[in-house]
C-alpha positions in Angstrom: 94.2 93.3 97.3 96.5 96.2 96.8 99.3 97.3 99.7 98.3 100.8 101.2 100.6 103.1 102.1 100.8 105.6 104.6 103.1 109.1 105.0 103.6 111.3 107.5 105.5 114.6 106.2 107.8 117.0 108.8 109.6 119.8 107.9 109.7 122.1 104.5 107.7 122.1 101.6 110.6 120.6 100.2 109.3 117.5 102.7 105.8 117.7 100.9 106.9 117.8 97.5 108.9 114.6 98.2 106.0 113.1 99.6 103.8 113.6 96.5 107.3 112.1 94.8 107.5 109.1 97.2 103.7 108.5 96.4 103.9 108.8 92.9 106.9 106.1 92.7 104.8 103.7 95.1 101.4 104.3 93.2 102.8 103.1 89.8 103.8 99.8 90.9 100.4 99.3 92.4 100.0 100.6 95.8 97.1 102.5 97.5 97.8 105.4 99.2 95.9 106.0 102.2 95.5 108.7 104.6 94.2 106.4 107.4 97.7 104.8 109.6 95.5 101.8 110.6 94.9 100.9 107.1 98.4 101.2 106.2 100.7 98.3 105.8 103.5 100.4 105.0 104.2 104.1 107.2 106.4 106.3 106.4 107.6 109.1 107.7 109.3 112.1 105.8 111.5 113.5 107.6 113.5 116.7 108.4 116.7 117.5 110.4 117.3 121.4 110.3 117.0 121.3 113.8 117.7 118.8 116.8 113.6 119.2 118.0 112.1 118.3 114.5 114.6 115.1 115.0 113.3 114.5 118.3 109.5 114.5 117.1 110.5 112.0 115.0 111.7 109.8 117.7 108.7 110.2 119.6 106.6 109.4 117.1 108.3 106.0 116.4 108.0 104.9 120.2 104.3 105.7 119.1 104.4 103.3 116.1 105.5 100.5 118.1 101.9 99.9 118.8 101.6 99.2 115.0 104.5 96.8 115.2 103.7 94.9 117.8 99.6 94.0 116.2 101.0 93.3 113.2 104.8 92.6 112.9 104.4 92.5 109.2 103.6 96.2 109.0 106.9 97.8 107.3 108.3 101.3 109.0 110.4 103.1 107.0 112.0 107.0 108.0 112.6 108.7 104.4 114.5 112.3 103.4 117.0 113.9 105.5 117.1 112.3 108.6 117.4 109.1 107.2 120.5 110.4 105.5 122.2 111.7 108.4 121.5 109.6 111.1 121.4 106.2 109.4 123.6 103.8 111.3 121.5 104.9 114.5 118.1 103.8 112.8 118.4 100.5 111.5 119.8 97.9 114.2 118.1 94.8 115.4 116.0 95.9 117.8 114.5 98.9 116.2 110.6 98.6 115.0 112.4 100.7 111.8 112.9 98.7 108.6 113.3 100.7 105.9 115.7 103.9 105.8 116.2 105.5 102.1 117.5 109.1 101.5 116.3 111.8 99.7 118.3 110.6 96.4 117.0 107.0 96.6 113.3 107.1 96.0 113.2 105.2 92.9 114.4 102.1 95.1 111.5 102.0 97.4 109.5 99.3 95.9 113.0 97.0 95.6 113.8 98.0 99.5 109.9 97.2 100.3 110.5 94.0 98.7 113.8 93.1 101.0 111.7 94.1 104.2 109.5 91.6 103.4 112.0 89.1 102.5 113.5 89.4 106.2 116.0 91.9 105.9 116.5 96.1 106.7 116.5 97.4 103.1 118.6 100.5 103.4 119.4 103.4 100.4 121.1 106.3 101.1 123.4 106.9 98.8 123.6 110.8 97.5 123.8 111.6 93.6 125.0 114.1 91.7 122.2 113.7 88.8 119.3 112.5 90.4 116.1 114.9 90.2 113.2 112.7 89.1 112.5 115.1 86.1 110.3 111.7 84.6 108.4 111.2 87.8 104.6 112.5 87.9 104.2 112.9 91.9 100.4 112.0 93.2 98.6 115.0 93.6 94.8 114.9 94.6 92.7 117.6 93.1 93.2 120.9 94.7 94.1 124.7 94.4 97.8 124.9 95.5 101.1 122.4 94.5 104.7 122.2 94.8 107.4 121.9 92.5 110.5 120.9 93.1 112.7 122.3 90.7 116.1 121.5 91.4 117.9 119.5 94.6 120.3 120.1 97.0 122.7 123.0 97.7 126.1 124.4 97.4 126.7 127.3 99.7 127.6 125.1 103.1 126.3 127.8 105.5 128.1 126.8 108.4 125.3 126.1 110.4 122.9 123.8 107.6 123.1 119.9 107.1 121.2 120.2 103.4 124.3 119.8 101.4 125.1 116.6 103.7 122.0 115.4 103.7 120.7 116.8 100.4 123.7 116.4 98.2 125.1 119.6 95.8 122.9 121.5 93.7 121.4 119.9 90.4 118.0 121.4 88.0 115.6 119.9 86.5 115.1 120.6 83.3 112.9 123.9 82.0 110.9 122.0 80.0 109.7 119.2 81.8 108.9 121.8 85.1 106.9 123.9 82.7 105.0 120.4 81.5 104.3 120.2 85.2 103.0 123.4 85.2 100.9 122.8 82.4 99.1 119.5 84.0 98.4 121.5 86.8 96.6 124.4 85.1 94.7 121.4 83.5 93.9 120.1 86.8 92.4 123.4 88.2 94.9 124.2 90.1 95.0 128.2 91.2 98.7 128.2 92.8 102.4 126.5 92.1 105.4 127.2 95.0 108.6 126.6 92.7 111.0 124.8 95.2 115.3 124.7 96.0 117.4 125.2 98.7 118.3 128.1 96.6 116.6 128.6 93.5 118.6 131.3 92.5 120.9 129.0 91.4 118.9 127.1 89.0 120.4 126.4 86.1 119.4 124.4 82.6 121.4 124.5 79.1 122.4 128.3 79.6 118.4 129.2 80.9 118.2 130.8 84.6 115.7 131.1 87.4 114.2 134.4 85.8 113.9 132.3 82.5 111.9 129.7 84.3 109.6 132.0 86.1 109.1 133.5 82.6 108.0 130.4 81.4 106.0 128.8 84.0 104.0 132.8 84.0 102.7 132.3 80.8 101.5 129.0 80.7 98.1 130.2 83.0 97.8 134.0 84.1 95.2 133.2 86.4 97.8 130.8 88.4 99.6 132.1 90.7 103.2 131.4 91.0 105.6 131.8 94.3 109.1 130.4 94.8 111.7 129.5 97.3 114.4 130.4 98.7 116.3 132.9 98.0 119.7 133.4 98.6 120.5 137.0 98.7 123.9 136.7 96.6 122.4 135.2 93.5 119.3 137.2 93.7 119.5 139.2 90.0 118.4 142.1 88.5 117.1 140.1 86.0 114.6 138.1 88.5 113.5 141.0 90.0 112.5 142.6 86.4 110.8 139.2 85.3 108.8 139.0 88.6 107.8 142.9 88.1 106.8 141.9 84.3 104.7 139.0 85.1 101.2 139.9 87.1 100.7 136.0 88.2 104.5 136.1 89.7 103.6 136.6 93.2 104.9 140.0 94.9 106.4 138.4 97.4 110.1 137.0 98.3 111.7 135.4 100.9 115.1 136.4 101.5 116.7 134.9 104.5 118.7 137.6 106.5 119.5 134.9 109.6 121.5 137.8 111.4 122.3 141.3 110.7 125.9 140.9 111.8 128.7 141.1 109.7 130.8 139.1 111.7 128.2 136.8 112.6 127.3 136.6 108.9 131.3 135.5 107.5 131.2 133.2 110.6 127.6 131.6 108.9 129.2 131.6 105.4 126.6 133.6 104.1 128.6 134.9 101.4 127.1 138.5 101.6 127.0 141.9 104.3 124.5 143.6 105.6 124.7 146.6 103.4 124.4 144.1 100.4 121.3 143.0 101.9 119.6 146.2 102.6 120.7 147.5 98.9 119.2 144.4 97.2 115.9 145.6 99.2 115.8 149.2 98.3 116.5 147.8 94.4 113.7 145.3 94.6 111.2 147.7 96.1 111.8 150.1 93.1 111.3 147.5 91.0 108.3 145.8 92.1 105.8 148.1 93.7 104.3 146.8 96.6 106.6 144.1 97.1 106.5 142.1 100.6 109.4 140.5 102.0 109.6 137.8 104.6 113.2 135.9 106.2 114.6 133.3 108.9 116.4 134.5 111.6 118.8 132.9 113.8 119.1 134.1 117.6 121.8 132.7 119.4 124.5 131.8 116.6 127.7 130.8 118.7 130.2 134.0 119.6 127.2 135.7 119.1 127.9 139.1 121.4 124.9 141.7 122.6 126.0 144.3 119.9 125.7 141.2 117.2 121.9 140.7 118.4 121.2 144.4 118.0 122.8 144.8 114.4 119.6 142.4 114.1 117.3 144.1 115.1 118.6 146.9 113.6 118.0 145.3 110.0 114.6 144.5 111.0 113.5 147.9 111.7 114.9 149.1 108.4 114.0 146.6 106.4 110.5 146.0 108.2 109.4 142.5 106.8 105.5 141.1 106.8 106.5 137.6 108.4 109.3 136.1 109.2 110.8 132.0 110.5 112.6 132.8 114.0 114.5 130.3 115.8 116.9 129.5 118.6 120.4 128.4 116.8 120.7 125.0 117.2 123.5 122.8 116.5 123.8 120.3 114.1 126.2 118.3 114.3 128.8 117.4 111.0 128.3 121.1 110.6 131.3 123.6 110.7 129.7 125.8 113.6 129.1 122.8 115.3 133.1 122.8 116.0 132.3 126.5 117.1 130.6 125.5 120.2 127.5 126.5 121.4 128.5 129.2 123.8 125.7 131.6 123.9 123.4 130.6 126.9 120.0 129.5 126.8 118.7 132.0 128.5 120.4 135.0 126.5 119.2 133.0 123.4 115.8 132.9 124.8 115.6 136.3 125.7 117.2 137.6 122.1 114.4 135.6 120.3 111.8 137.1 122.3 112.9 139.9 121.4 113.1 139.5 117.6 109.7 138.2 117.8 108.3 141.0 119.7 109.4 143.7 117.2 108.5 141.2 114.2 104.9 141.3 115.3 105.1 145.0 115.6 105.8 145.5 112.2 103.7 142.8 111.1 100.7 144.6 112.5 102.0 148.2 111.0 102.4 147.3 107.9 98.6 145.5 108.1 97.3 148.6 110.0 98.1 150.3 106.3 96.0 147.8 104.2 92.7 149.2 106.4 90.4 150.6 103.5 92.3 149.2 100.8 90.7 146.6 98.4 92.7 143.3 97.9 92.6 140.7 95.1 92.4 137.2 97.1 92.5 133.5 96.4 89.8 131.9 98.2 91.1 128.9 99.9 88.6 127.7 101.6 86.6 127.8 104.8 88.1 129.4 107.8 89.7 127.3 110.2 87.4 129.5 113.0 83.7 129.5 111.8 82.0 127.7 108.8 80.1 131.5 108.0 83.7 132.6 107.0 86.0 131.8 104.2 89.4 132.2 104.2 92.2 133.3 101.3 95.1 134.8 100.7 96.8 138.3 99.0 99.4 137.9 96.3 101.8 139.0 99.0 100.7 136.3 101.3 98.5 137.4 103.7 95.5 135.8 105.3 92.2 137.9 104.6 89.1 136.6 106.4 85.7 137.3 105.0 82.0 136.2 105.3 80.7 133.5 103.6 78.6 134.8 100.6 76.5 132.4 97.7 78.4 132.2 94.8 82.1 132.1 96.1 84.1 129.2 96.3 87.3 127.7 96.8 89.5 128.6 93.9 87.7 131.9 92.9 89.3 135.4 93.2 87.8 138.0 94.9 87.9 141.4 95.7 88.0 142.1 99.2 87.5 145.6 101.1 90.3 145.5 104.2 87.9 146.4 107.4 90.6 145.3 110.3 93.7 143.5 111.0 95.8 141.5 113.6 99.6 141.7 112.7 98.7 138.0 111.5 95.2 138.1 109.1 93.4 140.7 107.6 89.7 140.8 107.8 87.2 142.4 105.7 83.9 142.4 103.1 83.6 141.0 99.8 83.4 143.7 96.9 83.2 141.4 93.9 84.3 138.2 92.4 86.7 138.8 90.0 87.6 135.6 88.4 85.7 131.5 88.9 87.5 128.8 89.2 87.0 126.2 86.3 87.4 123.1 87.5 88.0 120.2 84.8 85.0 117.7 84.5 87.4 115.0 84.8 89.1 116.9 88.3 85.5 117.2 89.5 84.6 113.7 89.2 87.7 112.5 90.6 86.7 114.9 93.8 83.2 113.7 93.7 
């Protein structure tokens, strides 16, 4: 009988991609993966360390799994990805129910460090590389409509505040051509949607070929798939991407450009490398570009020094720019960061009060800019049914908005359809069915494998 293994994913899609990776590695040396913990004679969990609460999850969870350990001591916990890179020391000691801890750049060892576990010892990888991308590594994927691609590791820019390059390692791409392969196996598969992931992708680079060049690439493989990416870093983002998303109907209209404060001051302090008026121009150039582009961002509240005036110049950029989502969190400190030296001097109550805040006026333009989709008709990607009631389905606009819509015979998940904008919440649009424009073909051999 085969070993079944178990994952738990925090964090990014970053986290899920390496999941798929980890799963991958695992299933060609013969284990089952299951989605079922009890089942499981190895758990994993993926984890994340952006900020202190997604570590404490973690923590709680494994006082959870001592359950696991203490039915069946044989059962092999292991903590994979970033936290197992930064805290690793803490993790493995004798009396801890953890027996496995491998960094983001040490997949390939898992079976080997499996195998040490169950000769009686901690197996332990977390070394960082400078090459590694598993570029030869098919990830497990069941059959679906959306995937991600990981298309290059780690990051360079050592924003003050971030732990990726420490526990993610410096930049590195994969190659063009075996991403657009990828690509290609999906559109195979059925799948409707690809999410191109990197810390920055703006940065990709491969034999003298750019981000825009990939996009290009992975475009016209299948116009009917929908391709998004990220992050962005706003002082790499080009001209030249901008005009290649703009040429390319199936490059989603939609970026996310993290802002994190609209301080200058605050921003040199972050290492963000740009100011605000470089921000705002990149906007106003990307708008005349791409018509009916959307913008999301993260958003820091709190950063240390950061003064009243600081927390306005925020706001300030939010009301001008006026973006359809947005990630908004306390500052939190991490430490083996540069701002963690700073201090964390801005009270809990001012940082609660500044997030509110920022929330408050990002749900105000979230619902204006909805309010202005009432009577217009929307090309959506079914996803499935809504999470609310079965009689509704649910899908999304290339700019990433939820639209909810009655069930009708004939649609299902993986068509696009046409769909009339009747009302809004500054979170989901809601409205009736005009036409399907496009089925879903799914592969005979994707349908029997779902079957």
């Amino acid at each position: 009988m085969k070993n079944k293994v178990y994952i738990e994913t925090y964090g990014c899609q970053m986290n899920i991609a390496d999941s798929e990776l980890v799963m991958g590695i695992l299933n060609n040396v013969g284990y089952d993966v299951t989605r079922d913990v009890h089942d499981a004679d190895v758990i994993l969990l993926n984890t994340c360390s952006i900020r202190e609460n997604a570590e404490q999850r973690i923590h709680g969870r494994l006082g959870n799994l001592k359950t696991f350990k203490n039915k069946n001591p044989n059962t092999v916990i292991g903590i994979l990805g970033c936290m197992a890179e930064r805290l690793r020391s803490e993790l493995v000691h004798e009396k801890s129910i953890v027996d496995l801890v491998v960094g983001p750049d040490e997949y390939r060892r898992l079976p080997e460090l499996i195998d040490v576990v169950y000769a009686g010892e901690k197996g332990l990888g977390v070394k960082l590389s400078r090459t590694e991308t598993y570029d030869d590594i098919i990830p497990y994927r069941e059959d679906g409509l959306q995937a991600w691609i990981s298309v290059m590791r780690g990051c360079d820019k050592f924003c003050t505040f971030c732990v990726v390059p420490f526990t993610r390692g410096r930049e590195r791409s994969r190659s063009l051509s075996s991403i657009v392969d990828e690509v290609k196996h999906l559109s195979g598969r059925g799948f409707r949607e690809i999410t191109l992931l990197g810390q920055n992708v703006n940065s990709y680079r491969d034999e003298g070929m750019d981000f825009a060049d990939l996009l290009d690439s992975c475009a016209k493989v299948d116009p009917l798939m929908r391709i998004r990416f990220t992050t962005s870093h706003p002082q790499d983002l080009s001209d030249k991407l901008l005009e290649t998303i703009a040429a390319h109907k199936n490059l989603c209209n939609y970026i996310h450009l993290p802002v994190q404060s609209g301080s200058d001051r605050i921003l040199k302090l972050m290492n963000r490398t740009y100011t605000v008026e470089h921000y705002l121009n990149l906007i106003e150039k990307a708008r005349k570009i791409i018509p009916g582009v959307s913008f999301s961002t993260d958003i820091i509240a709190g950063f240390p020094t950061e003064t009243w005036e600081d927390h306005l110049g925020t706001l300030d950029v939010m009301n001008k720019v006026k973006y359809d989502g947005a990630y908004m969190f306390k500052y939190s400190p991490r430490e083996g960061t540069k701002s963690y030296k700073m201090g964390d001097d801005v009270s809990e109550e001012a940082k609660t009060k500044r997030l509110q805040e920022i929330i408050d006026l990002q749900q105000k333009h979230s619902l204006e800019l909805n309010e202005l989709m009432i009577n217009k008709t929307e090309e959506v990607l079914v996803e499935g049914t809504s999470k609310k009631s079965t009689e509704f389905l649910s899908g999304r606009t290339d700019t990433n908005k939820v639209v909810i819509f009655p069930r009708s015979e004939g649609i299902e998940e993986g068509d696009y359809v046409s769909v009339k904008i009747s009302k809004v919440t500054s979170a989901t649009l809601f409205g009736e069915t005009v036409a399907i424009t496009n089925k879903r073909e799914v592969p005979v051999q994707a349908a029997v494998q779902s079957a």
